[in-house]
C-alpha positions in Angstrom: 3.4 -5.1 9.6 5.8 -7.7 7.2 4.5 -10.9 6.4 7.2 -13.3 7.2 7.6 -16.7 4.8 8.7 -19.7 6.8 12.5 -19.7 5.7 12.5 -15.9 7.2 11.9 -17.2 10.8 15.5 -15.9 12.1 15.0 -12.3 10.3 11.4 -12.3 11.8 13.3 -13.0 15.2 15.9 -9.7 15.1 13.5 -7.4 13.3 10.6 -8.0 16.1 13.5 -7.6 19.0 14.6 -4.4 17.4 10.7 -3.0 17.0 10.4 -3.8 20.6 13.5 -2.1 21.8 12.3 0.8 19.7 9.1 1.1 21.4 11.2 0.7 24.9 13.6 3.3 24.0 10.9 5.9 23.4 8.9 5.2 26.5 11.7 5.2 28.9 15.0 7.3 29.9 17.4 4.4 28.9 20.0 4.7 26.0 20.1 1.6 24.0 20.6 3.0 20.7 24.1 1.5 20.5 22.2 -2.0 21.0 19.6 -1.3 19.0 22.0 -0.3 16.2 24.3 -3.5 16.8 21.1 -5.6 16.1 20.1 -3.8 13.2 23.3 -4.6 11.3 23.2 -8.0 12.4 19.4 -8.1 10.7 20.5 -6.3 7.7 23.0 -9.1 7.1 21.0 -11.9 7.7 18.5 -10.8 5.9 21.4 -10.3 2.8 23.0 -13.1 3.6 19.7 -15.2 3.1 18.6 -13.6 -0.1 22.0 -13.8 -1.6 21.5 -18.1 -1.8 17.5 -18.2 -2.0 16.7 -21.6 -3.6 14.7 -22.0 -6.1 11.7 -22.8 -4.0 12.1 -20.4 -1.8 12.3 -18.2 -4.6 8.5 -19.2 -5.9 7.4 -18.4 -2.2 9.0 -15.0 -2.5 7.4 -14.6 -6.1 3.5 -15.4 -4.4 4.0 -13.2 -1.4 1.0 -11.4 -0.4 2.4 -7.7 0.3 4.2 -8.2 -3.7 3.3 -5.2 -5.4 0.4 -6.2 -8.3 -0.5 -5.0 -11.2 -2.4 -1.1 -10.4 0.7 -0.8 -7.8 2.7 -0.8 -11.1 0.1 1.0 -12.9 0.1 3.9 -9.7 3.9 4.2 -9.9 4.5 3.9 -13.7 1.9 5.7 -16.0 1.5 9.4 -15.7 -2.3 8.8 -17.6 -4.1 5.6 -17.8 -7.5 5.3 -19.8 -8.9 1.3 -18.9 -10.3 -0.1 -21.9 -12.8 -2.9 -20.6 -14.7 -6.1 -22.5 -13.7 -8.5 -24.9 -16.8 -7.6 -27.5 -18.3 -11.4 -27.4 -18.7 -12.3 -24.1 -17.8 -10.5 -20.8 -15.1 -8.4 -19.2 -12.6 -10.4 -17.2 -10.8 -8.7 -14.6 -8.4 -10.8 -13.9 -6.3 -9.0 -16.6 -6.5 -5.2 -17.0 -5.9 -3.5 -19.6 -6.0 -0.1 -21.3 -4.2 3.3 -23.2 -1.5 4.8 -20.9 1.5 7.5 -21.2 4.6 6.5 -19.4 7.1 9.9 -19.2 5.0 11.1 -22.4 5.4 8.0 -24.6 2.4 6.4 -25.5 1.7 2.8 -24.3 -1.1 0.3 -24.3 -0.4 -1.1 -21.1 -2.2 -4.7 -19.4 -1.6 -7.5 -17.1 -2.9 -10.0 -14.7 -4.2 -8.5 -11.5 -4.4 -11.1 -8.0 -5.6 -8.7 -5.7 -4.3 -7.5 -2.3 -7.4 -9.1 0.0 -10.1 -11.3 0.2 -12.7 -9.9 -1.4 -10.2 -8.3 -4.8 -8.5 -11.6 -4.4 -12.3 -13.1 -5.4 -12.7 -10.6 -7.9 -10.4 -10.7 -10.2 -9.9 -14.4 -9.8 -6.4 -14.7 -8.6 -5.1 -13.3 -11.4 -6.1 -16.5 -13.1 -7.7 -15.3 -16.9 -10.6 -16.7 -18.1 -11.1 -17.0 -22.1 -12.7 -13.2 -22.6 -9.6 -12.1 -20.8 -7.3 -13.2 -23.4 -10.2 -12.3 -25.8 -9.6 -8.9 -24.0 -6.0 -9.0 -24.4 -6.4 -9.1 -27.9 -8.8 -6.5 -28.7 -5.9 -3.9 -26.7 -3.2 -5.4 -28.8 -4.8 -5.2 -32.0 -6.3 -1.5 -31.3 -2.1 -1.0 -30.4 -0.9 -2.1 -33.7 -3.3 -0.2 -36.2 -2.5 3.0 -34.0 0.9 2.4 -33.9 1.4 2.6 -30.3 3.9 0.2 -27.8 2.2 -3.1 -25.9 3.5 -3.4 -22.0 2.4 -6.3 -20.4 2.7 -7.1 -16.7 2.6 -11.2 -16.1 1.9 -12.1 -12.6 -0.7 -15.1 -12.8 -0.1 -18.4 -11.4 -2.1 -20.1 -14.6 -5.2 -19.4 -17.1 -7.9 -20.6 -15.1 -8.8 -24.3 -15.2 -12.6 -24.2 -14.9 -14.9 -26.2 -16.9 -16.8 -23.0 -18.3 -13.3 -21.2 -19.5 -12.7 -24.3 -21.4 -16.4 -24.7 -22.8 -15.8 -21.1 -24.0 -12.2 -22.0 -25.7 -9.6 -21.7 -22.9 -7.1 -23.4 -25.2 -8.3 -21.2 -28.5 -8.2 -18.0 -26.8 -4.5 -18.3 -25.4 -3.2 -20.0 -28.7 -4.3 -16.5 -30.4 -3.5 -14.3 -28.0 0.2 -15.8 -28.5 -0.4 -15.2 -32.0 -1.3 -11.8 -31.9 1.9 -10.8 -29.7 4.1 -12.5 -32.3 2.0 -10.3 -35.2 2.5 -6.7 -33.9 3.8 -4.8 -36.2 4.9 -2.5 -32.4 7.2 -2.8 -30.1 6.3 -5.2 -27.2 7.9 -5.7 -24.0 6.5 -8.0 -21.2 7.7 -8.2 -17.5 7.2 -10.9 -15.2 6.5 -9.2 -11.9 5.6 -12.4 -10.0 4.6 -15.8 -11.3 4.9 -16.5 -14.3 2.5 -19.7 -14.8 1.8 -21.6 -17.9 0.3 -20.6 -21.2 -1.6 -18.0 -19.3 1.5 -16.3 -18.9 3.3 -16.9 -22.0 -0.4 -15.7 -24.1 0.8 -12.1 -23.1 4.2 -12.7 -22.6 5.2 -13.1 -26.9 7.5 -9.8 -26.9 10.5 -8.4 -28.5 12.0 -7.7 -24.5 11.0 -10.2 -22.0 11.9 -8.7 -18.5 11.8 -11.1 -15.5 12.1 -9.4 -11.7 15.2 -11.0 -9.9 12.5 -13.1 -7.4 10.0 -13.8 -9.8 9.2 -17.3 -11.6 8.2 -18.5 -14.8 7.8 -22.3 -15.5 5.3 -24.4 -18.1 3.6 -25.4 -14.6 4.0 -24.6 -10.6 6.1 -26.8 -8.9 3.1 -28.2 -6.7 2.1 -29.4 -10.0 4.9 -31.1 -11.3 5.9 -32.8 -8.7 2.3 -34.4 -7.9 2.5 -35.4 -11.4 6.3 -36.9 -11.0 6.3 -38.1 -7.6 2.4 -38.3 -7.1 2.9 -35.7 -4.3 3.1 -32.2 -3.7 5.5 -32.1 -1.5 8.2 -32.9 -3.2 7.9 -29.2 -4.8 11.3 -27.6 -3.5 12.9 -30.7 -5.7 10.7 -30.1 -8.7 11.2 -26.2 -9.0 14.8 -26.9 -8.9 14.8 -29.3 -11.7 12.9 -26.8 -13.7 15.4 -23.8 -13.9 12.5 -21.4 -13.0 14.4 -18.5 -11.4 15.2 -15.3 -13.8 19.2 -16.1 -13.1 18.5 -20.0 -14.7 15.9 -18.2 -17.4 18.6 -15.4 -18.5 21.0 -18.1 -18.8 18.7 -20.0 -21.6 18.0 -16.7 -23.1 14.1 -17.1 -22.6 14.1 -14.2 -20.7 16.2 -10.8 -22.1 16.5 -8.8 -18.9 16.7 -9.5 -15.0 15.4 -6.2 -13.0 17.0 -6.3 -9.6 14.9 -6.1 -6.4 15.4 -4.4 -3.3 16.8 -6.3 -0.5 14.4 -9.0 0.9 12.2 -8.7 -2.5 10.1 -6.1 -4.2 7.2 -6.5 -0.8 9.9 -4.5 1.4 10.1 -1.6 -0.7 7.1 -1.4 -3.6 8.3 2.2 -4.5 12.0 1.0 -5.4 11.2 -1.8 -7.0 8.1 0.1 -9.5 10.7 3.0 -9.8 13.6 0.4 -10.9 10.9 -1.3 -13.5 10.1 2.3 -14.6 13.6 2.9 -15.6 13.8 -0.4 -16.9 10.5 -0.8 -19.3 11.8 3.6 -20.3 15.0 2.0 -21.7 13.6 -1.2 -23.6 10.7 1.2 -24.9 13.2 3.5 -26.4 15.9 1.0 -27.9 12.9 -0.8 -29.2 11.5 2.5 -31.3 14.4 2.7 -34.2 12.6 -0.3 -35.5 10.3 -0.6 -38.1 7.3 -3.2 -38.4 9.2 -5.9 -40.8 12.5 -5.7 -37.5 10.4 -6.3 -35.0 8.4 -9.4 -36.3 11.5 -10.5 -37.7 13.4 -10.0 -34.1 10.1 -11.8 -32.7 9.6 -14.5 -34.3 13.6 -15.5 -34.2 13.6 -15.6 -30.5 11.0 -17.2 -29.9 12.1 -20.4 -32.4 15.1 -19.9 -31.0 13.8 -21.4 -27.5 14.5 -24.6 -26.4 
């Protein structure tokens, strides 16, 4: 059963009439497939008409919903091999981002992200995809075991910050995303990130430092939510909707500044509808940027790096 966000009321309204016509036809003698059909289309264009002018807000909603594919739905539908490489060799393991040596179509990646979860209890675990330090202390054992092997970085970004807590910073919250940010701009290998979801904040942008950046068409990316600027602005968070539009956080605004390379399209009414379109479209995507990437040498793609990245803002 769909999750419905508020602004998908009206959809919500059709599709539930047409499930329960369904489940009528089938249990009676009545022909209503012509009616059924007639409020099928009607669905099909609201539901294209209302993603076709999404706002920005609405937008971040779509970005947080909780049926989104995360990051081992990518990993399931993407790598053909995946060996998880765990710890960050001073501390602890933080699962919040996952990490580890991959094969996608036969070329060899070293693949990690931020996992949220999917319930409760995986939602706990892995801390709402919110890293502590030893996960960026992680992030940059993988990378650096990447680059003396020569082998690709992909990184998946869907976290809606580096986590906040008094311990992460007692253990060098600030320190251990300033280097992970280094380290991406160092590789001497290709790196392409995608932002699959949210896109929060230096905890994004710590593995986020590539040569490609990909953003999914309903995804967000912004130095902080827009609950967060706008209590700072307007001392209240629910002037959100205002603040995510002054902050140009959609992939279309992003594109346009040229922070982000690449916008991967969705399937209609966001990657949650249809998880197996949307990995197989990111599949194709990531196969492309992977192998336009490879003519490089080392010297190119630090060079190619470090120039876009100055070349922001």
């Amino acid at each position: 059963m769909l999750n419905y966000l508020d602004f998908e009321k009206p959809i919500a309204e059709l599709e539930t009439r047409v499930a329960e016509l369904r489940e009528t036809a089938s249990s009676s003698d009545i022909d209503i497939d012509a009616e059924v059909g007639k409020l099928e289309v009607k669905a099909n264009k609201l539901l294209r008409d209302t993603y076709a002018k999404l706002t920005p807000w609405q937008k971040a909603q779509v970005a947080r919903h909780p049926d989104r594919p995360h990051f081992k739905d990518y990993l399931g539908g993407i790598v053909d091999e995946f060996l998880p490489l765990a710890g960050d060799r001073a501390f602890a393991d933080d699962p919040a981002i996952i990490g580890g040596l991959a094969r996608i179509d036969g070329r060899r990646v070293m693949i990690l992200g931020h996992e949220k979860g999917d319930d409760t209890a995986t939602r706990l675990k892995h801390n709402f995809g919110m890293a502590k330090p030893e996960g960026y202390r992680k992030a940059i054992r993988l990378m650096q075991l990447a680059d003396q092997f020569g082998i690709p970085v992909v990184t998946l970004v869907d976290t809606p910050g580096a986590f906040p807590g008094v311990q992460a910073e007692e253990r060098g919250q600030a320190e251990a995303i300033a280097r992970s940010t280094e380290e991406c701009l160092k590789l001497g290998v290709p790196m392409v990130a995608v932002v699959v979801g949210e896109g929060g904040s230096g905890g994004a942008v710590a593995i986020a430092s590539a040569n490609r950046v990909l953003m999914f068409e309903h995804a967000v990316y912004s130095v902080i939510s827009p609950e967060g600027c706008a209590s700072i602005l307007w001392r209240t968070a629910d002037k959100a909707a205002d603040a995510a539009e002054a902050m140009k956080i959609t992939a279309a605004d992003l594109h346009a500044l040229g922070v982000v390379d690449r916008v991967v399209d969705e399937p209609l009414g966001g990657a949650h509808r249809d998880r197996d379109a949307a990995i197989g479209g990111l599949k194709g995507a990531l196969i492309e940027e992977l192998d336009g990437l490879s003519a490089l040498n080392s010297d190119e793609l630090r060079k190619q790096r470090r120039a876009k990245f100055l070349a922001i803002g």
